[in-house]
C-alpha positions in Angstrom: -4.4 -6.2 10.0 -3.8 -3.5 7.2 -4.2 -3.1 3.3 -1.8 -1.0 1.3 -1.5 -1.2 -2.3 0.8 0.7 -4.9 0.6 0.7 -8.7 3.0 1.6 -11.2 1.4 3.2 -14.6 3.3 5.2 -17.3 2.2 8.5 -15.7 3.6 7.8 -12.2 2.7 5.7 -9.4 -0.4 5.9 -7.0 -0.6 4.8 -3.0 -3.8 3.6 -1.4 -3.8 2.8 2.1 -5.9 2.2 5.2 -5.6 3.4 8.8 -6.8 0.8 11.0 -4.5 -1.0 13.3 -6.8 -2.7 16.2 -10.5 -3.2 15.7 -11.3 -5.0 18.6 -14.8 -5.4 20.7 -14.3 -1.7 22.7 -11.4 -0.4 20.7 -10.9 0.9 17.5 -7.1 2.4 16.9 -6.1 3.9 13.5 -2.6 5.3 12.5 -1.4 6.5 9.2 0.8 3.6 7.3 1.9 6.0 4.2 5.1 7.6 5.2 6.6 10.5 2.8 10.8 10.9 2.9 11.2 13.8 0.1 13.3 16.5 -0.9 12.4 18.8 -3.3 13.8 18.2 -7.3 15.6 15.8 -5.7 13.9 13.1 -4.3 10.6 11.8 -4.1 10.1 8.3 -1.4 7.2 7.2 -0.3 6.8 4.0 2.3 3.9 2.0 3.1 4.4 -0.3 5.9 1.8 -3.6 7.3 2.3 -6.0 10.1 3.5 -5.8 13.6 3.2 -1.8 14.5 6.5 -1.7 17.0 8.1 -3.0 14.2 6.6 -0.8 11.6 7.3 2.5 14.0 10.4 1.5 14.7 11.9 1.7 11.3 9.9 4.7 10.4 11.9 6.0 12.9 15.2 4.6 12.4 14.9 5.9 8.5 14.5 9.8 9.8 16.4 9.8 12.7 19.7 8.5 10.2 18.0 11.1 7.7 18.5 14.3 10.8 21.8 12.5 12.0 23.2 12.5 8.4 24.2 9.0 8.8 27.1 7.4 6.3 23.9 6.2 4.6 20.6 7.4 4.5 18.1 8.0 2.4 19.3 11.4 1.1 22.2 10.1 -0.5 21.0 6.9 -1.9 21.6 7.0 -5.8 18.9 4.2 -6.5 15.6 3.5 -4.9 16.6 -0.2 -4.8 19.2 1.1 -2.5 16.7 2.4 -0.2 14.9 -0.9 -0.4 18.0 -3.1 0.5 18.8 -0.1 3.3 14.4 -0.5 4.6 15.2 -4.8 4.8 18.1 -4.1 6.8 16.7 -1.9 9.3 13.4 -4.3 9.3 15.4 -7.3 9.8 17.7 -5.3 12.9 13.9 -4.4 14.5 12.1 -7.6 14.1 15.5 -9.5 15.7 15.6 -7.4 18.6 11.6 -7.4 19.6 11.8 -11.2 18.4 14.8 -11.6 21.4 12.7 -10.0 24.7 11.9 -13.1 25.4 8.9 -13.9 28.1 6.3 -16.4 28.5 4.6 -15.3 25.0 8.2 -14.6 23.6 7.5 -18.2 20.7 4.2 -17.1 19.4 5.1 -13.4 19.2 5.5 -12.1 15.4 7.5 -9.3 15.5 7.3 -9.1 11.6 6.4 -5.9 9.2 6.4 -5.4 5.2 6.7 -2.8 3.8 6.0 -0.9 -0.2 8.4 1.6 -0.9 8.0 3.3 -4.1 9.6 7.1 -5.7 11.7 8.2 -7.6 15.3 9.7 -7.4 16.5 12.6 -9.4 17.9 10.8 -12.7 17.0 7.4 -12.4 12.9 6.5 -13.1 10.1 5.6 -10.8 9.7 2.3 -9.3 7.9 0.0 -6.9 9.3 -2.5 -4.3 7.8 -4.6 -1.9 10.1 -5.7 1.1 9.6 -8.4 3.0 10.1 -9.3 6.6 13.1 -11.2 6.0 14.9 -8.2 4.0 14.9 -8.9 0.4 12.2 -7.1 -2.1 10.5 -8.0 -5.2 9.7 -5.3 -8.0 6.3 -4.8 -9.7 6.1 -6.3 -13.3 5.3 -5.7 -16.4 2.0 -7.4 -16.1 1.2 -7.1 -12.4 2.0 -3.1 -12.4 1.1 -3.5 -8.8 2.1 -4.9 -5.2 -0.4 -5.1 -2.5 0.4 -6.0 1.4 -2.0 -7.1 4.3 -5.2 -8.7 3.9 -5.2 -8.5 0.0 -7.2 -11.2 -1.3 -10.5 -9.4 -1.2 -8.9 -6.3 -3.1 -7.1 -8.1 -5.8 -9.7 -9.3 -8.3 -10.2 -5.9 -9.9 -7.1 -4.9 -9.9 -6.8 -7.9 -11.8 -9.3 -6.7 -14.5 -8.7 -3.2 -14.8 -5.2 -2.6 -13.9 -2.5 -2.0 -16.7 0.6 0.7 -17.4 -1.1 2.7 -19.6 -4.1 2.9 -17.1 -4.6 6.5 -16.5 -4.1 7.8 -13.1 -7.6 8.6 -11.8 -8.6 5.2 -13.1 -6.5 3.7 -11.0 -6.7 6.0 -8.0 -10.1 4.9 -8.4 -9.8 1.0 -8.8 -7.2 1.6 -5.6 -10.3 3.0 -3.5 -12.9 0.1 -4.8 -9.9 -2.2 -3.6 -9.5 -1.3 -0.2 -13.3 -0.5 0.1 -14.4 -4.0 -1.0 -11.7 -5.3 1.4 -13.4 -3.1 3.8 -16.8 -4.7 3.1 -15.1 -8.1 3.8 -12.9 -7.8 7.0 -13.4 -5.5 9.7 -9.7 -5.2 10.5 -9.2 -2.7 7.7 -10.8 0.4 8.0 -10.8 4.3 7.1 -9.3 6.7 6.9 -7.9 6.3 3.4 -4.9 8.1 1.9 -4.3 8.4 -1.3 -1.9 9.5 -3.1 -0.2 10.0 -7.0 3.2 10.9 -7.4 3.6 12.3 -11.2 6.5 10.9 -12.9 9.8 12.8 -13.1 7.7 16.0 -10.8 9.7 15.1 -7.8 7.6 17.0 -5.4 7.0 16.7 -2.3 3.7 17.0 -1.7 0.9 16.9 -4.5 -2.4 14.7 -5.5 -2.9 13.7 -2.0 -5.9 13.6 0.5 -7.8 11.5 3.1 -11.3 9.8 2.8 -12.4 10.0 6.5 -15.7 6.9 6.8 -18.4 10.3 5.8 -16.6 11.5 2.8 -19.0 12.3 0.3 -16.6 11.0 -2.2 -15.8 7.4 -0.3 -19.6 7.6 0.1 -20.3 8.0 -4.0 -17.9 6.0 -5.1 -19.1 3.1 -3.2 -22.4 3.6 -3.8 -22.1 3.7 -7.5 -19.7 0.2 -7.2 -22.8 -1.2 -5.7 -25.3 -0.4 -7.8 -22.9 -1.3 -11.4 -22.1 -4.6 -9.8 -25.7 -5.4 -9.4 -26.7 -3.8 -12.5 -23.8 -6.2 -14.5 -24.7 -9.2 -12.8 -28.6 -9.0 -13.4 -27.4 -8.1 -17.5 -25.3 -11.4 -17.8 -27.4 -14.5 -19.5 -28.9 -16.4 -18.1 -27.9 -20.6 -17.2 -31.7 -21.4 -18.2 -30.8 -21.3 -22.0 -27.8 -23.8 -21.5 -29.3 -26.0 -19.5 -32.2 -25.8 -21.6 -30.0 -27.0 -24.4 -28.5 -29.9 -22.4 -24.9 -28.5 -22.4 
């Protein structure tokens, strides 16, 4: 299991991911799920992948080796980013179909499926979010859910919920992304650190800027989850209390 989450603001769009891939009884595997396609005051892409990890590694791979072969279409010539999500469903859909047709004795449980966030910007055109699903089509974020989450994302959601808006500002919600993943971390063991982040600035179409990893021991991921803690408990023992209501018979 996985949980990656984008969000779309006014000053650019921000990535949060974890690493985790396998946390079994003896085994815990990790492997980065944010992928960077750039090219410099050109093009800035950024995927995000969840789901089955053949799958998942297979289109990364697909996507830069058309990129090195200079393909008819790749992601270098794309003119829109909803081009590139159209182009990630296709090469998806072509994976999943041919790890879906091995066959075998397990071959009708086996989910060979992967989704994916893709989010950028090309030279020209503005900044935008897609989610792509396993079957090949994609969704965009919206005006009032600026964001799209994949994996286990029910435990992350709620302050997203709250907090989460297009005029947010950018370390806001870098750090509602963290509190996301980390209270999803608190919840299921299957998602775990390290954490990327990363902004991409609007229009900067860089390649590389506003990122880093929070390994488990970053003093940072430590704070900041420390201090979530303690302002939870802090608002819940300020709300009023039921005694006055029921008190009142109501």
């Amino acid at each position: 299991m996985t949980y990656c989450l984008a969000i779309q603001l006014d000053e650019g769009l921000v990535f949060c991911s974890d690493s985790r891939t396998n946390a079994g009884a003896d085994r815990v595997s990790t492997y980065s799920k944010l992928h960077r396609f750039c090219i410099e005051g050109d093009r800035s892409l950024y995927l995000m992948t969840s789901g089955n990890l053949a799958t998942s590694q297979a289109v990364v791979a697909h996507i830069q080796r058309d990129l090195e072969q200079n393909a008819d279409f790749n992601i270098s010539n794309a003119s829109y980013v909803a081009e590139v999500a159209d182009y990630v469903g296709e090469v998806s859909a072509q994976a999943q179909a041919k790890y879906t047709n091995v066959g075998g004795p397990n071959a009708e449980g086996f989910d060979a499926s992967a989704t994916f966030i893709l989010g950028g910007q090309i030279k020209d055109t503005p900044s935008e979010l897609f989610l792509v699903y396993p079957e090949g089509n994609h969704i965009t974020a919206s005006e009032q859910h600026p964001y799209l989450q994949i994996g286990e994302t029910k435990y992350g959601k709620p302050i997203l919920d709250r907090i989460i808006a297009h005029d947010t500002s950018a370390d806001t919600a870098m750090r509602c992304a963290i509190l996301s993943i980390d209270s999803t971390m608190r919840s299921n063991a299957t998602v775990g650190p390290p954490l990327e982040c990363l902004f991409y600035r609007k229009d900067s179409l860089l390649p590389y800027e506003n990122y880093c990893k929070l390994e488990e021991s970053h003093p940072y991921l430590i704070e900041i989850r420390q201090g979530w803690d303690r302002s939870i408990r802090s608002a819940v023992e300020r709300l009023p209390s039921l005694s006055a209501a029921l008190e009142g018979g109501e």
